[in-house]
Biotite code that builds the C-alpha atoms (Angstrom):
import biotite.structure as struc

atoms = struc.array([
    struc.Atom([-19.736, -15.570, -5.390], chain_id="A", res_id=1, res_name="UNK", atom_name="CA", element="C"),
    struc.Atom([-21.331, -15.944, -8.411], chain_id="A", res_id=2, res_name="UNK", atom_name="CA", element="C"),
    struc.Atom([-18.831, -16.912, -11.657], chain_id="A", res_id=3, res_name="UNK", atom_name="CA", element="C"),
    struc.Atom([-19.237, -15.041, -15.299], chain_id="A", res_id=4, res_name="UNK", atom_name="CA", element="C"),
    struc.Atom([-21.015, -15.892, -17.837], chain_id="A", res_id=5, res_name="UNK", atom_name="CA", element="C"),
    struc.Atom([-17.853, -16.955, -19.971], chain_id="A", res_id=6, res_name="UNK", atom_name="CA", element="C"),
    struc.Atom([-16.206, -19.064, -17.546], chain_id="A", res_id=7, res_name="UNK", atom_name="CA", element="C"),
    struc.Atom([-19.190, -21.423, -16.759], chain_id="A", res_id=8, res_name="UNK", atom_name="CA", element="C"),
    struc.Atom([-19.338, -21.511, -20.564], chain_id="A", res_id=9, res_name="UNK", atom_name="CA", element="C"),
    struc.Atom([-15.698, -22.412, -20.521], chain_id="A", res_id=10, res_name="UNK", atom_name="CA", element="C"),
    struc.Atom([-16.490, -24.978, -17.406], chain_id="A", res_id=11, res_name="UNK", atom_name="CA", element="C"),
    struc.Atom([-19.360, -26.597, -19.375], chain_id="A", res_id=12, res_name="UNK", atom_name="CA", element="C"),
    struc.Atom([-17.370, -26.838, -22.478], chain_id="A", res_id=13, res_name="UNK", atom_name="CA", element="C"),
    struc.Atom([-14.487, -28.868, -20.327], chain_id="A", res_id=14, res_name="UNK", atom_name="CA", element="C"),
    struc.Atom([-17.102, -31.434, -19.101], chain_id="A", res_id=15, res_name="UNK", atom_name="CA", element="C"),
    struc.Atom([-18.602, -32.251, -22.213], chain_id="A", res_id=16, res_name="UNK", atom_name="CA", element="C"),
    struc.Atom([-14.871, -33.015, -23.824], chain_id="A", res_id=17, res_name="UNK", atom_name="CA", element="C"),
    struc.Atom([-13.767, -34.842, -21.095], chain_id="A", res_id=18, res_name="UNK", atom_name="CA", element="C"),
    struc.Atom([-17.123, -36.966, -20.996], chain_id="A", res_id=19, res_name="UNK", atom_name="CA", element="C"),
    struc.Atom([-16.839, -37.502, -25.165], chain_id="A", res_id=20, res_name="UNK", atom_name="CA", element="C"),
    struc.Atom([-12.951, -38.808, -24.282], chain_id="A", res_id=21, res_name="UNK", atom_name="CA", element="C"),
    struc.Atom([-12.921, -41.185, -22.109], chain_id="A", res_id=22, res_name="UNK", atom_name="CA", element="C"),
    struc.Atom([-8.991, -41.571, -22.792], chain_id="A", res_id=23, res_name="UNK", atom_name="CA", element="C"),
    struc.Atom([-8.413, -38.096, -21.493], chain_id="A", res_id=24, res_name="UNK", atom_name="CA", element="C"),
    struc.Atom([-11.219, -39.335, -18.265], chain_id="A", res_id=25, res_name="UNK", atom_name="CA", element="C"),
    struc.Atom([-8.713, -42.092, -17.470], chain_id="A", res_id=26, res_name="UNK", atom_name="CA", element="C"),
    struc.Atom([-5.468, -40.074, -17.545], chain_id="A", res_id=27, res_name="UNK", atom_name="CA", element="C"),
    struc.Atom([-6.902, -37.563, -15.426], chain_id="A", res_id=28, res_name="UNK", atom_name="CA", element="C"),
    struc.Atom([-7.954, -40.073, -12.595], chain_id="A", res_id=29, res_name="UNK", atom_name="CA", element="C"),
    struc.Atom([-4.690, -41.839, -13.436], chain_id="A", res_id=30, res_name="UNK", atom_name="CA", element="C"),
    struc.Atom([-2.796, -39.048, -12.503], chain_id="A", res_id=31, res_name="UNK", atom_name="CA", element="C"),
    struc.Atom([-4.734, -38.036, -9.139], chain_id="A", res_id=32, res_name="UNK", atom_name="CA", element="C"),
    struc.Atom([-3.987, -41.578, -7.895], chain_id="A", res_id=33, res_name="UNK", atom_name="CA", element="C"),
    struc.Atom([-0.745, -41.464, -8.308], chain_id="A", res_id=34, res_name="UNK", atom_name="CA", element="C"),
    struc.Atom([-0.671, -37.999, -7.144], chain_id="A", res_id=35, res_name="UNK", atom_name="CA", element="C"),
    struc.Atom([-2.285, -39.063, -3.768], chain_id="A", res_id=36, res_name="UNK", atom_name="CA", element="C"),
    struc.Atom([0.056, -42.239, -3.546], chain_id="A", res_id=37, res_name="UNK", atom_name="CA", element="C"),
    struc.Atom([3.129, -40.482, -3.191], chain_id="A", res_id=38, res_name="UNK", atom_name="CA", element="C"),
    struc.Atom([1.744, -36.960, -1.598], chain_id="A", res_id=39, res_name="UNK", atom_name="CA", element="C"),
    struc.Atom([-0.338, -38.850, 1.298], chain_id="A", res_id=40, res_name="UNK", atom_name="CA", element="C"),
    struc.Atom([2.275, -40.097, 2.777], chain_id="A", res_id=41, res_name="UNK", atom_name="CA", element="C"),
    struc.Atom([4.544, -37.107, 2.717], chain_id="A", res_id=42, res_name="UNK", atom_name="CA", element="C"),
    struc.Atom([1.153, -35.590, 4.064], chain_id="A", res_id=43, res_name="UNK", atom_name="CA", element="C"),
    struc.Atom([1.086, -37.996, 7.400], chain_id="A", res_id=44, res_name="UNK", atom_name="CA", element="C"),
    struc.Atom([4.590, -37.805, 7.802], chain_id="A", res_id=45, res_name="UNK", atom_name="CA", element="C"),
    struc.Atom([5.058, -34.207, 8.595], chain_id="A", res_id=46, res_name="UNK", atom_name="CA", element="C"),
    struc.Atom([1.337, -34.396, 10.362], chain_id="A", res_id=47, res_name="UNK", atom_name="CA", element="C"),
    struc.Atom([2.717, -37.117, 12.978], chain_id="A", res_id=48, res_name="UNK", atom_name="CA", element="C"),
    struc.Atom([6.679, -35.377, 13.018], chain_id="A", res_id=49, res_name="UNK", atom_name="CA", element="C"),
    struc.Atom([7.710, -39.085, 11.834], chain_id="A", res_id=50, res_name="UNK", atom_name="CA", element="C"),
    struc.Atom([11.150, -39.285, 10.336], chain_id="A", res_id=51, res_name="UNK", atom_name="CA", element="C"),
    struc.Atom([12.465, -35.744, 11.020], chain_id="A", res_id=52, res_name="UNK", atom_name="CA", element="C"),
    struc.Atom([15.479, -35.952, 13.315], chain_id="A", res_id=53, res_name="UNK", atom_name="CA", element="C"),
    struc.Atom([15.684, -34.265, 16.961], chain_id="A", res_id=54, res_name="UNK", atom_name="CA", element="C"),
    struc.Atom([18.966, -32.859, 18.166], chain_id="A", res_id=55, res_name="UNK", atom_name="CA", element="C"),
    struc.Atom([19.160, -33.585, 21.654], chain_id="A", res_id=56, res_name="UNK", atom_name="CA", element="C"),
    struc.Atom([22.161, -31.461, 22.003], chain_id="A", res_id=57, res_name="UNK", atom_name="CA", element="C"),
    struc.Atom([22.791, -27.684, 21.424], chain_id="A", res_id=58, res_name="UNK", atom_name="CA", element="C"),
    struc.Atom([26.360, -27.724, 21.873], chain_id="A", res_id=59, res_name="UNK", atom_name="CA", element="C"),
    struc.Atom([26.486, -25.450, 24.352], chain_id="A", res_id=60, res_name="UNK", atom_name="CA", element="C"),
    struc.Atom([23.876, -26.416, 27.335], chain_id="A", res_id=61, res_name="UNK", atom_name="CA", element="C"),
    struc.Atom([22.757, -29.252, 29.130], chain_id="A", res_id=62, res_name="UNK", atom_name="CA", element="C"),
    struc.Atom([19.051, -27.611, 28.543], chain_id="A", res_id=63, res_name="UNK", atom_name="CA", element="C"),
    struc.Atom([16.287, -30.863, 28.157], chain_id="A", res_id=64, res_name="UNK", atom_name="CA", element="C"),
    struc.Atom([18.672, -33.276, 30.187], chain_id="A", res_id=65, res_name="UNK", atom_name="CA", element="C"),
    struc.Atom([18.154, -34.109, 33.914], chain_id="A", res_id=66, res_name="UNK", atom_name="CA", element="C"),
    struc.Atom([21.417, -35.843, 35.560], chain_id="A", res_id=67, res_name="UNK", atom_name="CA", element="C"),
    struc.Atom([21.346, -38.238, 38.656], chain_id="A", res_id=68, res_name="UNK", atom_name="CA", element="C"),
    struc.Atom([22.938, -38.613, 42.176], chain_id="A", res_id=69, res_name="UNK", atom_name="CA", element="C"),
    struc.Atom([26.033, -36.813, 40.754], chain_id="A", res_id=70, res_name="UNK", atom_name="CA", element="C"),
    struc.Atom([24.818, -33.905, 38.927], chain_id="A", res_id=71, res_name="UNK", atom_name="CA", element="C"),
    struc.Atom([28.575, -32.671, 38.192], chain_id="A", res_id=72, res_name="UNK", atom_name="CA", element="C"),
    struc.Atom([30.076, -35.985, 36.666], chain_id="A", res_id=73, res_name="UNK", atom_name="CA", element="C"),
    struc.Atom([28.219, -34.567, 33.305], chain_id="A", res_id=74, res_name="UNK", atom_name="CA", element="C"),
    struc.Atom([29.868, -30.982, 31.860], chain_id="A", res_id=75, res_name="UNK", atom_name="CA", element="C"),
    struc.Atom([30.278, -29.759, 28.759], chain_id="A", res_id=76, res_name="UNK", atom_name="CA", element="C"),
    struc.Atom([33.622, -28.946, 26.924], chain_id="A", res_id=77, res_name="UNK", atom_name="CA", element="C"),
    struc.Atom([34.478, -27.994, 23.614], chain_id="A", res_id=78, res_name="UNK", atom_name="CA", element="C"),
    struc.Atom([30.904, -28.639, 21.999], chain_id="A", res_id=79, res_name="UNK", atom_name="CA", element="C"),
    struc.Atom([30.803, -32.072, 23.380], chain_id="A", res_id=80, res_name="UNK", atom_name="CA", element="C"),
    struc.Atom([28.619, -33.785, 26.656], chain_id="A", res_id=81, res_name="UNK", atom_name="CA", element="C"),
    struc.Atom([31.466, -34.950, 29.177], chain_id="A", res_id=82, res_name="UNK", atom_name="CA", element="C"),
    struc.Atom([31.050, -37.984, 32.111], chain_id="A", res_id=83, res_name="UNK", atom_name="CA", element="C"),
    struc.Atom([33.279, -38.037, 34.378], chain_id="A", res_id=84, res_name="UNK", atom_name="CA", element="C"),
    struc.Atom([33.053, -38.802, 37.679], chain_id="A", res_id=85, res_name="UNK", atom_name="CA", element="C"),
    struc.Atom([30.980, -40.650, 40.005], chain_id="A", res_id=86, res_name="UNK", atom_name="CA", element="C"),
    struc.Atom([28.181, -42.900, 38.701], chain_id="A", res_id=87, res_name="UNK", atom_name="CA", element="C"),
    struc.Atom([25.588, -40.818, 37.340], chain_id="A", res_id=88, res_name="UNK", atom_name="CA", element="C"),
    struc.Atom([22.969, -40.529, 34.470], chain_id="A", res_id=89, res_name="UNK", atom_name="CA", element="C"),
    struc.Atom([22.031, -37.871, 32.194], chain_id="A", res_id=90, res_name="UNK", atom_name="CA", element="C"),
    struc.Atom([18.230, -38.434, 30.713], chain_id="A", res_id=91, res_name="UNK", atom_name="CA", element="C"),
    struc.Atom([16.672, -36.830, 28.252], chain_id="A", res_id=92, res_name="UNK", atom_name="CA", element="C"),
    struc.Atom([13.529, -35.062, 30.029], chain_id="A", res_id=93, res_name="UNK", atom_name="CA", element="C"),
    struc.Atom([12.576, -32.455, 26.537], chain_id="A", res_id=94, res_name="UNK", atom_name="CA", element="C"),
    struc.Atom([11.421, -29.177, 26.788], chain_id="A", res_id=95, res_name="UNK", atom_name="CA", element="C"),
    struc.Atom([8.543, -29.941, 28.881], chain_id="A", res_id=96, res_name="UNK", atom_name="CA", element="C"),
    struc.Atom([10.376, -32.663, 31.041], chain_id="A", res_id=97, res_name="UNK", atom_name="CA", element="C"),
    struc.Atom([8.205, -35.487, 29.427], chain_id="A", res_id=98, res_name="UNK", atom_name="CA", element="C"),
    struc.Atom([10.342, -37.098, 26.384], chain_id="A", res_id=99, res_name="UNK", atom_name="CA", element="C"),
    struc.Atom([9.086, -40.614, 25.596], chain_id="A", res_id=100, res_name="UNK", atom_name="CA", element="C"),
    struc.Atom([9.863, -41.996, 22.444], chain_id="A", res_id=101, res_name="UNK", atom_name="CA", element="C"),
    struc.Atom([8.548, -45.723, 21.630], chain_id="A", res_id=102, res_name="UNK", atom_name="CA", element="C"),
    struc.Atom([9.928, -46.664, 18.135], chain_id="A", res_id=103, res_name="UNK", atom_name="CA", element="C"),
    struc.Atom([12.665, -44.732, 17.001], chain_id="A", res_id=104, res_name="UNK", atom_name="CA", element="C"),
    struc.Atom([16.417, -44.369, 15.718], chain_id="A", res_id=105, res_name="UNK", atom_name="CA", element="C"),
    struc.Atom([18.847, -42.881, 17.907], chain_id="A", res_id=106, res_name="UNK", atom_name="CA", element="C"),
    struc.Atom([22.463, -42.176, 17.103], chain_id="A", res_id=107, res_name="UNK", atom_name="CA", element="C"),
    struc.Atom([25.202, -40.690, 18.585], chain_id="A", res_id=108, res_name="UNK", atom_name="CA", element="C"),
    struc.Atom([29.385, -39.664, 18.458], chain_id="A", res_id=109, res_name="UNK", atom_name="CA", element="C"),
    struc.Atom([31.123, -41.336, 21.222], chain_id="A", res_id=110, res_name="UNK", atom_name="CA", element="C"),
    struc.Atom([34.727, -41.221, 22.078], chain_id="A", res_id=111, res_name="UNK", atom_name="CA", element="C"),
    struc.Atom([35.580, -43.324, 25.380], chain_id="A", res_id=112, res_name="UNK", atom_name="CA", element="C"),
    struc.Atom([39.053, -42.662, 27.183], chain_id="A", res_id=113, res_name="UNK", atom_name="CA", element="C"),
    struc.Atom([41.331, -45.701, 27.889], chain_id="A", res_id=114, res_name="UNK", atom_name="CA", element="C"),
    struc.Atom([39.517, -47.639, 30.756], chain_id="A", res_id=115, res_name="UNK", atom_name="CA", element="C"),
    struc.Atom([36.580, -46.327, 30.432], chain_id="A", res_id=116, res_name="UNK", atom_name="CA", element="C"),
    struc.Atom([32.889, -47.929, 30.935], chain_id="A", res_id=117, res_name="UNK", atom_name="CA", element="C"),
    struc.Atom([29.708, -45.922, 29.555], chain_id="A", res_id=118, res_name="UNK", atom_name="CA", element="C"),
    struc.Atom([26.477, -46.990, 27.953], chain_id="A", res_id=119, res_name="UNK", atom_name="CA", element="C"),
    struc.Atom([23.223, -45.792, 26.037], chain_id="A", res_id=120, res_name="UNK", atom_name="CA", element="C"),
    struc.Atom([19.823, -46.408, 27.976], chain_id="A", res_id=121, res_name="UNK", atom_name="CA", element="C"),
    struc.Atom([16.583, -46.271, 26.097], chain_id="A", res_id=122, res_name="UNK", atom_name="CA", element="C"),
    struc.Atom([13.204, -46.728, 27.037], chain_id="A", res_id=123, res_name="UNK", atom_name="CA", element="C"),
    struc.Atom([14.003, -45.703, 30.486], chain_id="A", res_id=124, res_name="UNK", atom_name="CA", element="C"),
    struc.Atom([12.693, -43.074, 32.583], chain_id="A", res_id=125, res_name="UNK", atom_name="CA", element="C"),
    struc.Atom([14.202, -41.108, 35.280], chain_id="A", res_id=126, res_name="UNK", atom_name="CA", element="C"),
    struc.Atom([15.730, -42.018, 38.875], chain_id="A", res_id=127, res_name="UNK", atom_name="CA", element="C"),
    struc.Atom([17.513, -40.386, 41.274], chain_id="A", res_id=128, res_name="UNK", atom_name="CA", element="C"),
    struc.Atom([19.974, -42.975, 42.238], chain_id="A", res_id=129, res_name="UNK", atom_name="CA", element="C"),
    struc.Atom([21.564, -46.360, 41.062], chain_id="A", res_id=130, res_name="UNK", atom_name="CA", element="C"),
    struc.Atom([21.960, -48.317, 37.575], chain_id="A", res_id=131, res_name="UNK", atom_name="CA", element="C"),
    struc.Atom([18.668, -47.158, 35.870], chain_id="A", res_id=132, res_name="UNK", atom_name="CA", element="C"),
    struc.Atom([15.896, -50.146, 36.629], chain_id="A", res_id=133, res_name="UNK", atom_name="CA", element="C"),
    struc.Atom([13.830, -49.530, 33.564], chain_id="A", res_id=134, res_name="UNK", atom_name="CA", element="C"),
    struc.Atom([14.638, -50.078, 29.622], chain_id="A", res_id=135, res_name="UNK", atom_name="CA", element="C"),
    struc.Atom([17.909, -51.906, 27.639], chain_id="A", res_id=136, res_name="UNK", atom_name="CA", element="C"),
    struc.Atom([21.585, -50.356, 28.046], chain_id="A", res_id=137, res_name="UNK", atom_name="CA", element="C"),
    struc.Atom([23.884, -50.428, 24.861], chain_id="A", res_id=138, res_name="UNK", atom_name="CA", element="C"),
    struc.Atom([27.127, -51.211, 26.149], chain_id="A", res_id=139, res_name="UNK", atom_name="CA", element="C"),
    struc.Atom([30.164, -48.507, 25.849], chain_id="A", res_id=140, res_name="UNK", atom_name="CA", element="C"),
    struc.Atom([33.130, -50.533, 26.708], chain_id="A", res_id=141, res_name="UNK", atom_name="CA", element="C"),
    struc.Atom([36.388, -50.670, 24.332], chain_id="A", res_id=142, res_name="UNK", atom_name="CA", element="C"),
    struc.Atom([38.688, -51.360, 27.413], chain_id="A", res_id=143, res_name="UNK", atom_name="CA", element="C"),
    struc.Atom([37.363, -51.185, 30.532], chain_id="A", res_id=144, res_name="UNK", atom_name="CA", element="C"),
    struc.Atom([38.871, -54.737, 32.129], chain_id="A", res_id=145, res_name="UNK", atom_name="CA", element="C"),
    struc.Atom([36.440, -55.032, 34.516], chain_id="A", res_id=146, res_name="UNK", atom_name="CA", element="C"),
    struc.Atom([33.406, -56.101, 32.772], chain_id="A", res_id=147, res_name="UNK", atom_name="CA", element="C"),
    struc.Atom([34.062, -58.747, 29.388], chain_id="A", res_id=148, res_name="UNK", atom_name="CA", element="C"),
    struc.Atom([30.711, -57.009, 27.517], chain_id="A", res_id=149, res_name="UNK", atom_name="CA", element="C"),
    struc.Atom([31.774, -54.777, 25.147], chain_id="A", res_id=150, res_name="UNK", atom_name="CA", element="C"),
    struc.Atom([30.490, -51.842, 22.763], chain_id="A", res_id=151, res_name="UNK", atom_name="CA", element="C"),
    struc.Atom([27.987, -52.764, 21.293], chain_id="A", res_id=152, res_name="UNK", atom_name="CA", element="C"),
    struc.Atom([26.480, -54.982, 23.469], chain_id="A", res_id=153, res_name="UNK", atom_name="CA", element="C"),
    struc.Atom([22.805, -55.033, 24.277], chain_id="A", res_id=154, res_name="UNK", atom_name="CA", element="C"),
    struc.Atom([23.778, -54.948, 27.751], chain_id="A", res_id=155, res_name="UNK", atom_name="CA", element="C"),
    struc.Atom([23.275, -58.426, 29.425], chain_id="A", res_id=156, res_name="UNK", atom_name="CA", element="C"),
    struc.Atom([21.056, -59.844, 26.764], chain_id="A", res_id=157, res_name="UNK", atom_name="CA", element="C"),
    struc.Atom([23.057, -60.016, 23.605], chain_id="A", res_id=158, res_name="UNK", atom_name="CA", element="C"),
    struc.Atom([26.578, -59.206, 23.994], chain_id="A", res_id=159, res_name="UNK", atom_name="CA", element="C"),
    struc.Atom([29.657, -58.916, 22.128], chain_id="A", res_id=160, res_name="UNK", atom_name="CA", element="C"),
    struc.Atom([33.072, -59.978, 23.835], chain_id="A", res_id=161, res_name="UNK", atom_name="CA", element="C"),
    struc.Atom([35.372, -58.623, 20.887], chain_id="A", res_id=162, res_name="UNK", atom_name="CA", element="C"),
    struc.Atom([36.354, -55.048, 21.214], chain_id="A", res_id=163, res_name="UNK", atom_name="CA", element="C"),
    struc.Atom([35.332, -53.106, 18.137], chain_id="A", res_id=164, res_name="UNK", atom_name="CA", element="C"),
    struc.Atom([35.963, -49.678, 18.325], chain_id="A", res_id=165, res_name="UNK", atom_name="CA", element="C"),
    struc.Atom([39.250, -48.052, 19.770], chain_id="A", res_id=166, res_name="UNK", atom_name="CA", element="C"),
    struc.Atom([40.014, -45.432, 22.339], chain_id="A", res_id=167, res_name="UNK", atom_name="CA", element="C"),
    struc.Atom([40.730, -41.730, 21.707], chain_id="A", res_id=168, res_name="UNK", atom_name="CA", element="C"),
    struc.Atom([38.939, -42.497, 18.549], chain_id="A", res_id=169, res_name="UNK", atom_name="CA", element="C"),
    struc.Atom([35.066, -41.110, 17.447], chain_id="A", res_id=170, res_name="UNK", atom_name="CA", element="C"),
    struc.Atom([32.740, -43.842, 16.422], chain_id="A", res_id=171, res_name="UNK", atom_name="CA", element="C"),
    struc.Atom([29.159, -43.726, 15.746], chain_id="A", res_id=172, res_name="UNK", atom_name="CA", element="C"),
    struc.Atom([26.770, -45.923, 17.589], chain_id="A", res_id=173, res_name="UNK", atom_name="CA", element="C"),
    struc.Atom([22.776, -46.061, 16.515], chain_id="A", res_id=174, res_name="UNK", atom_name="CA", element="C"),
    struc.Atom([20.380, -47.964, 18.534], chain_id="A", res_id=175, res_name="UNK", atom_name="CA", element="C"),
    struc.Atom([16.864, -48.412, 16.124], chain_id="A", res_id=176, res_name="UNK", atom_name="CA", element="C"),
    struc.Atom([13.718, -49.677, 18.308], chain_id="A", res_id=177, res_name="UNK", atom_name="CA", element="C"),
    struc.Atom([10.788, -50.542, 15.951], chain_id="A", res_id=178, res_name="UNK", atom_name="CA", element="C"),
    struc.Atom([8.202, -53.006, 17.375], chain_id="A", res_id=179, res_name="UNK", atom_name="CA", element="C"),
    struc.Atom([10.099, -55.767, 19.437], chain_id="A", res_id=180, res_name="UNK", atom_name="CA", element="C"),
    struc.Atom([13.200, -55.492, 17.335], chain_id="A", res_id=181, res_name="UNK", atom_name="CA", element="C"),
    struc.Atom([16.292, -53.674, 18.219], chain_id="A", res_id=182, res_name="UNK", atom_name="CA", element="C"),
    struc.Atom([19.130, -53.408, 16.391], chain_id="A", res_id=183, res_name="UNK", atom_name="CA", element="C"),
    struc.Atom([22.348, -51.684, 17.115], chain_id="A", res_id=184, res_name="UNK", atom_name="CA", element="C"),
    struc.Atom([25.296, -50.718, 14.729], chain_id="A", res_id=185, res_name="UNK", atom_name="CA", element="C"),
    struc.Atom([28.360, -49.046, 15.367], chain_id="A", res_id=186, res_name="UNK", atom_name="CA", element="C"),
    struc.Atom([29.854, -47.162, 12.851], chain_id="A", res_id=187, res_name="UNK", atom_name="CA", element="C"),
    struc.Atom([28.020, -48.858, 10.163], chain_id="A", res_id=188, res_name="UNK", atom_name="CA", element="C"),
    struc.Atom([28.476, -52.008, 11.025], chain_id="A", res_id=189, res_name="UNK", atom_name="CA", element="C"),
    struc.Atom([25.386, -53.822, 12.357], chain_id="A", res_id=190, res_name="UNK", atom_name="CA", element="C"),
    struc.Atom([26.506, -55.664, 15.800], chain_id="A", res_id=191, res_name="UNK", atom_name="CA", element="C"),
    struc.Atom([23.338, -56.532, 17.348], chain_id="A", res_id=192, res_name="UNK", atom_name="CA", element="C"),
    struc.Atom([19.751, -57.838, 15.640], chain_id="A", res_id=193, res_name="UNK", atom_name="CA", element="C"),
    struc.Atom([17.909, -58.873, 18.410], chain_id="A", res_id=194, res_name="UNK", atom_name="CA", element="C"),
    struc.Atom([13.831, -59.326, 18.482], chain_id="A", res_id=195, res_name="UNK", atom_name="CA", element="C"),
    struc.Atom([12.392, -59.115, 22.120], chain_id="A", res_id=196, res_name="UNK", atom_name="CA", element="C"),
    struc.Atom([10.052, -62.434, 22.804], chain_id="A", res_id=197, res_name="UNK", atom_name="CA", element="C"),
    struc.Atom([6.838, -62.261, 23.776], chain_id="A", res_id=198, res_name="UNK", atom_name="CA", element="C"),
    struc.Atom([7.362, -63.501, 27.386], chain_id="A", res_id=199, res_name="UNK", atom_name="CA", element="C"),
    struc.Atom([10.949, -62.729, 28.279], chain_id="A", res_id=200, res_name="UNK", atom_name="CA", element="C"),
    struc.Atom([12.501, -63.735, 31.480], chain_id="A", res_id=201, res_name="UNK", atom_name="CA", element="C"),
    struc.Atom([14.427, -61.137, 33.373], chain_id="A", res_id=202, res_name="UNK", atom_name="CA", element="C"),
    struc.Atom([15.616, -62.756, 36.805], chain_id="A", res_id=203, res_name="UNK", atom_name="CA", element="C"),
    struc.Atom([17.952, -59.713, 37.687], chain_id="A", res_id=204, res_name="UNK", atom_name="CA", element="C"),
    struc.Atom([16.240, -57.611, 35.761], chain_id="A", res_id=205, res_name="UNK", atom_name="CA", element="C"),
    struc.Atom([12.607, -57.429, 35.670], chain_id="A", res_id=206, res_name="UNK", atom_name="CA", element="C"),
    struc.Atom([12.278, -53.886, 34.066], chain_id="A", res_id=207, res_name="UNK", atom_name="CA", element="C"),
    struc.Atom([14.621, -54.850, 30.945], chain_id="A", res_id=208, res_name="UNK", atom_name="CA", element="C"),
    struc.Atom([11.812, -54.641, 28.650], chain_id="A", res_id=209, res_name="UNK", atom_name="CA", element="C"),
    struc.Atom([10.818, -52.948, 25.645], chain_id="A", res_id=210, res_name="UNK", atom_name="CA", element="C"),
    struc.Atom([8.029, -50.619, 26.525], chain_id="A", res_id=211, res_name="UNK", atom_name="CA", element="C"),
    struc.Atom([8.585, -46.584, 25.351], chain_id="A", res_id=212, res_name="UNK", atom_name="CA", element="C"),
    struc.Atom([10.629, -44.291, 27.431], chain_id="A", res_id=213, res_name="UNK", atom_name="CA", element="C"),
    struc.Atom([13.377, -41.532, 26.977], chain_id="A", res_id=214, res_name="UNK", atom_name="CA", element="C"),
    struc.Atom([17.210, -42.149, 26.457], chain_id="A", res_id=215, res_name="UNK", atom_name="CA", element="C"),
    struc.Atom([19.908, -41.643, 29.326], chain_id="A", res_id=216, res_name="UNK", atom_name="CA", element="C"),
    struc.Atom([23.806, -41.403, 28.826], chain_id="A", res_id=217, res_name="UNK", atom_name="CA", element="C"),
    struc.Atom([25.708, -43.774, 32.103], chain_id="A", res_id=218, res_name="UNK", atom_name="CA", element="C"),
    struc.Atom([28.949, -42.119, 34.035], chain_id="A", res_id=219, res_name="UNK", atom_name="CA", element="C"),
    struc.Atom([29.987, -45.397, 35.189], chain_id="A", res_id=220, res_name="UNK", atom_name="CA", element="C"),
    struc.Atom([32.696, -44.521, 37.369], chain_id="A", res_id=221, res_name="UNK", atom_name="CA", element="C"),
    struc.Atom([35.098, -41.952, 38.704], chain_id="A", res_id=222, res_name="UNK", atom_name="CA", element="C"),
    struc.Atom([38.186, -43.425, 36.229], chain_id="A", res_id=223, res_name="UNK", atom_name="CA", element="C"),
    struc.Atom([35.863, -43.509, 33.014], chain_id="A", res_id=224, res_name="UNK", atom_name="CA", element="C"),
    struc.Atom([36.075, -40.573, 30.487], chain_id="A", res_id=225, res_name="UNK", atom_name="CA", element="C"),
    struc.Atom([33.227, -40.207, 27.676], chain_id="A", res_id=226, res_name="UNK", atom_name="CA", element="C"),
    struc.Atom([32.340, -38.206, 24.939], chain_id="A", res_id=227, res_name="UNK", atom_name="CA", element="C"),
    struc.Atom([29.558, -37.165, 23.135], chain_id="A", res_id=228, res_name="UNK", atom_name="CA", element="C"),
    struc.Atom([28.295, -35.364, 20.401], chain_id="A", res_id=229, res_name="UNK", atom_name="CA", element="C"),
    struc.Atom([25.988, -35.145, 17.177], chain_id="A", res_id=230, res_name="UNK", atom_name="CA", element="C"),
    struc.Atom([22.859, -36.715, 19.582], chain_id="A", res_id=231, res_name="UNK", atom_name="CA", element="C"),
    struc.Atom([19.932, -37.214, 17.267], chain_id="A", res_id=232, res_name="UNK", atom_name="CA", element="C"),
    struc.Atom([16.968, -39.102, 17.877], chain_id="A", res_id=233, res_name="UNK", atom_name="CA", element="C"),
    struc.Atom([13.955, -39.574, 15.348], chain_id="A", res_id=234, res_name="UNK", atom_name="CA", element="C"),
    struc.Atom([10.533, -40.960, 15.945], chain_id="A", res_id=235, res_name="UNK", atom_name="CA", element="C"),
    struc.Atom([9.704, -44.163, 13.331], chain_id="A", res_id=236, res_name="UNK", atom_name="CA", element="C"),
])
């Protein structure tokens, strides 16, 4: 489309000032640097989905989550993901039964029952029976006798052997993955800082690795009673 005569004047006009001031030149190039600077990133951000949090939960369905063995020790009451009952594990499959996530920040509301042994699994994938043989378990354990690792614990490679949070009480737990770092906190409290070597020996273990993977929630046992809400996970 061709432009009128009085605004390529106008255009002409606005080259030949800037070119006589070169003050005004730098100020304008100035500006789109720093304009860039802080917009690109913002740009790549929402272009990759990095940094905006997932709910993994509705609140009302079990919809994106895929439970083992024991299908019906998971339920839903009151808003809030239930386990009780025989050892089972609810993984996150997503909508299209694929969820991987390889660096991230997960966090979640947990209130545990006296007795009661749960934990967090992450980059893990999904099997239909036994303890899950791929990716790290945060430890739910406030007083469940049977086992001295505790909540918190990054189960059976850092652990904690104080209890820290109490029963019949919420407390937050976040698990952040970001290279071969993990670090856990619970309820703001940082309780685990642990950096994965590059040749780590796993005896009993062999799939305890950082590798990517979804998340899975543990029903431990028929006398353990968890809750959970407020499940977010976001992509680093």
């Amino acid at each position: 489309m061709d432009l009128p005569v009085s605004v390529l004047l106008l255009k002409d006009k606005f080259y030949y000032h800037l070119n006589k001031n070169p003050f005004m030149k730098t100020l304008i190039n100035s500006s789109l640097i720093l304009l860039l600077t802080f917009a690109l990133p913002y740009h790549i951000q929402a272009q990759n989905g990095s940094g905006d949090w997932i709910t993994l939960f509705d609140g009302e369905t079990l919809n994106g989550w895929k439970a083992s063995e024991n299908p019906e020790t998971f339920f839903i009451e009151d808003g809030m993901i239930v386990t009780h009952g025989d050892r089972s594990h609810l993984f996150y499959m997503g909508e299209n039964g694929d969820a991987s996530f390889k660096d991230f920040e997960f966090t979640a509301d947990i209130k545990t029952m006296e007795g009661a042994n749960s934990g967090i699994y992450f980059h893990t994938e999904y099997q239909e029976a036994g303890w899950p043989d791929k990716g790290y378990e945060a430890q739910i354990n406030n007083t469940y006798t049977n086992d001295p690792r505790k909540t918190g614990s990054l189960y059976g490679v850092d652990d904690i052997t104080e209890q820290i949070a109490e029963d019949d009480e919420w407390f937050t737990m976040k698990v952040k993955v970001e290279g071969n770092h993990i670090t856990i906190t619970v309820d703001g409290d940082e309780v685990v800082n642990y950096t994965e070597p590059e040749n780590p020996v796993r005896e009993d273990r062999p799939g305890r690795l950082l590798s990517s993977g979804t998340v899975a929630l543990q029903g431990h046992d028929p006398e353990s009673k968890v809750y959970f809400k407020n499940i977010k996970i976001r992509r680093l």
